[in-house]
C-alpha atoms as one frame of an Amber mdcrd trajectory, in Angstrom:
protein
  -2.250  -0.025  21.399  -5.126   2.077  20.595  -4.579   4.752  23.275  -1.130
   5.066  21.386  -2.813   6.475  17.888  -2.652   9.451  16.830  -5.581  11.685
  18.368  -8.220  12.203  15.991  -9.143  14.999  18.156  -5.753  16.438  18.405
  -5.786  15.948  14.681  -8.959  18.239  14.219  -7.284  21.334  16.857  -4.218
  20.964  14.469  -7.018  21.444  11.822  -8.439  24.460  13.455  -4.838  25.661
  14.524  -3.811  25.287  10.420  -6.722  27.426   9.547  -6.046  30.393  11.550
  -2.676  30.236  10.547  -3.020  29.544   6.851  -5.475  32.335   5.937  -4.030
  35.051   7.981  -0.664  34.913   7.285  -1.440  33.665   3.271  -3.945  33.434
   0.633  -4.676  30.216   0.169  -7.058  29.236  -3.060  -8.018  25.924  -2.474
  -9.191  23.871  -5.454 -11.044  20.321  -6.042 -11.522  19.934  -2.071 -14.408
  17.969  -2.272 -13.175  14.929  -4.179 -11.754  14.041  -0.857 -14.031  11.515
   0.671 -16.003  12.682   2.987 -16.011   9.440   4.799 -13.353   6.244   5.544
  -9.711   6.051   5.479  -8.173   8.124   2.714  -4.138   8.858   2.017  -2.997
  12.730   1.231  -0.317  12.277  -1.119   1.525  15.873  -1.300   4.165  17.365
  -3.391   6.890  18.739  -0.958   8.952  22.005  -2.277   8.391  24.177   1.081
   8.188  23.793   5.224   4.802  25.245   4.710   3.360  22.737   2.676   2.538
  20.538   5.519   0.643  22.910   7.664  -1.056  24.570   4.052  -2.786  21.132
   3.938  -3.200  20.765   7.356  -5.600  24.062   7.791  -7.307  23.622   4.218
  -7.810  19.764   3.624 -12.052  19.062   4.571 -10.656  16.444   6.907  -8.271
  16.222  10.077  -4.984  15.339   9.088  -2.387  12.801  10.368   0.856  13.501
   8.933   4.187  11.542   8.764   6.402  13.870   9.870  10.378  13.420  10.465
  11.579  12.782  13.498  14.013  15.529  13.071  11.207  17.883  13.357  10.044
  16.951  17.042  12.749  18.973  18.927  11.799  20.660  21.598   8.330  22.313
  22.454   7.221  21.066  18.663   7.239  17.437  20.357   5.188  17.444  22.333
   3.009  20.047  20.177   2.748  17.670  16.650   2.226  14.688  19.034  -0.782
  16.709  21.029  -2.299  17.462  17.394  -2.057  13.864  16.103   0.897  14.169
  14.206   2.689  10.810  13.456   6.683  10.810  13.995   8.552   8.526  11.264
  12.385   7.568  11.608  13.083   8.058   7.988  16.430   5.904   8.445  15.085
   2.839   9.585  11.690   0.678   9.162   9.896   2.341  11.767   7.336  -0.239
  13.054   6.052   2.162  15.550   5.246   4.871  13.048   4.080   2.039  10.293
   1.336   0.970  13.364   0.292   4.657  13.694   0.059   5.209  10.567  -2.166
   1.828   9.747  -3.764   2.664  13.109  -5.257   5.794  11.562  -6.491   4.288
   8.461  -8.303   1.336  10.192 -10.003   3.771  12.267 -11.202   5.635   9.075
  -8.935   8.786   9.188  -7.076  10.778   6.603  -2.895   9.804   6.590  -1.103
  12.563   5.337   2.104  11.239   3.063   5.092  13.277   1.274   6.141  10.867
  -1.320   9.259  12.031  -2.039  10.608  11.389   1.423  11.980  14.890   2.163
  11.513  18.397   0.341  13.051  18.438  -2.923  12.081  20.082  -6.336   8.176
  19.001  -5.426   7.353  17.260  -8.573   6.822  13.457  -7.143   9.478  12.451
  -9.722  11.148  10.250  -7.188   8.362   8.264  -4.767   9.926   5.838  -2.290
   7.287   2.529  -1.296   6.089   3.295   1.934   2.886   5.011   0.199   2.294
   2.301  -1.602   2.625  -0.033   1.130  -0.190   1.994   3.203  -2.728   1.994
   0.291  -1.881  -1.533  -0.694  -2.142  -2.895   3.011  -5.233  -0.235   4.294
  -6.914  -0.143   0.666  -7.214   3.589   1.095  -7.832   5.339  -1.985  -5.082
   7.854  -2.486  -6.222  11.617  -3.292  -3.094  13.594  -5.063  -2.166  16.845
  -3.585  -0.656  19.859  -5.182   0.815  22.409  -3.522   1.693  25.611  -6.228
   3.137  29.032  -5.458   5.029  28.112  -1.587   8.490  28.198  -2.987   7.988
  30.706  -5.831   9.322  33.372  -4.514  10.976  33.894  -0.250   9.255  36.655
   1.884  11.217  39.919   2.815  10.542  39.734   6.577  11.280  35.962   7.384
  13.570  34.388   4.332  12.536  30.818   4.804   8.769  31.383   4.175   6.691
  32.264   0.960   5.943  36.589   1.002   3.119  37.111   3.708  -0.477  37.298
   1.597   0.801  36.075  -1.294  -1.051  33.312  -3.186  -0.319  29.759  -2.752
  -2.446  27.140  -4.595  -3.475  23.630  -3.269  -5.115  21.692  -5.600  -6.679
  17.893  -5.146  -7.562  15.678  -7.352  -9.502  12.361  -7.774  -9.394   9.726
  -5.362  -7.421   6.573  -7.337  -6.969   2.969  -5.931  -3.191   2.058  -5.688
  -3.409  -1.933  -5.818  -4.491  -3.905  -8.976  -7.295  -5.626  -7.266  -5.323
  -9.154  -6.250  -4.678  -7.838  -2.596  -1.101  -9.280  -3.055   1.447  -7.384
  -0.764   4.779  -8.860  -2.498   8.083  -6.852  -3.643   6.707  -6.771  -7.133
   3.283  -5.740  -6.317   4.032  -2.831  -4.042   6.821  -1.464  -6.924   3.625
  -2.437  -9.393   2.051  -0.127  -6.881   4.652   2.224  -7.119   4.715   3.183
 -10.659   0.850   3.439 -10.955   0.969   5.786  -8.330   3.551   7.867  -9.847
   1.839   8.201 -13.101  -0.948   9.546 -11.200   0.776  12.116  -9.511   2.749
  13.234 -11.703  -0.429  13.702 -13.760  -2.296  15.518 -11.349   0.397  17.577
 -11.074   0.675  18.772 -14.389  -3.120  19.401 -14.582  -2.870  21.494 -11.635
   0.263  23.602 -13.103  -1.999  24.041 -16.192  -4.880  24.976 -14.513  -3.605
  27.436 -12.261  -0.817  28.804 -14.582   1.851  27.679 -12.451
């Protein structure tokens, strides 16, 4: 199964791909990078409000990335592309064992698994977090590290509608790495929507300490 993960090395040209992009098309001021571990499995978990929030990460996070992406967005030459750069493709309307083994796949092998939360792009403020992070931290014992992402759906760009204003300012903020589980190792129901809420305090926290801090 292994030659089936995600590339790691795929994951660090996405890396490399995200950075070009990123910076030349935005500014991106990138805040509390180095709480991210600098070694062992660690989960991303990002606030979702824009497309762009994704590849922001992507080209700024310390780390290769593996996202879960939807499968809705591997359509034509982006298949083949998000699979080449380690990208993980989730069926959203099913339990995806495939995508669950990537995903664990990545962690075991002490890489960074990039989450949205939410499930799908919404308002971005991690008010409503379905399980599947939880499950991930609870099963791998991956610290989570919250993610902000500020300023990408402030305002839309005059050239191309659906993206932020080319060189404006966009804000991604991380904060500290938090454990998930409550130490027992139990993987029941109740434990992983235990999980859930702890989780969501977090984020939601983080998120309002970014907002503050960056005047957002």
């Amino acid at each position: 199964m292994t030659d089936q993960l995600p590339s790691p090395r795929g994951a660090d040209v996405g890396r490399r791909i995200g950075v070009g992009l990123m910076y030349g098309l935005w500014k991106p001021r990138v805040l509390g990078a180095w709480r991210v571990p600098t070694t062992g499995p660690v989960i991303l978990a990002v606030n979702h409000s824009h497309m762009v929030d994704g590849p922001m990460v992507m080209g700024v996070a310390p780390r290769p990335t593996h996202f879960l992406i939807k499968k809705e967005a591997f359509i034509g030459p982006l298949d083949p592309f998000l699979t080449g750069i380690g990208q993980v493709k989730v069926d959203r309307d099913t339990t995806d064992r495939t995508a669950i083994t990537r995903a664990l796949g990545v962690l075991d092998n002490g890489g960074v698994l990039g989450i949205f939360p939410e499930g799908t792009r919404g308002e971005g403020d991690f008010a409503s977090l379905r399980a599947g992070l939880a499950y991930f931290a609870v099963r791998s014992g991956a610290p989570i590290v919250p993610v902000a992402v500020l300023g990408s759906s402030d305002r839309r760009g005059r050239l191309i509608k659906e993206l932020p204003p080319l060189r404006s300012r966009v804000d991604v903020v991380f904060g500290e790495p938090f454990e998930a589980g409550d130490g027992s190792g139990r993987r029941t129901r109740t434990a992983l929507d235990e999980a859930t809420g702890r989780i969501q305090k977090q984020l939601a926290a983080h998120l309002e300490n970014a907002r503050r801090f960056t005047g957002r």
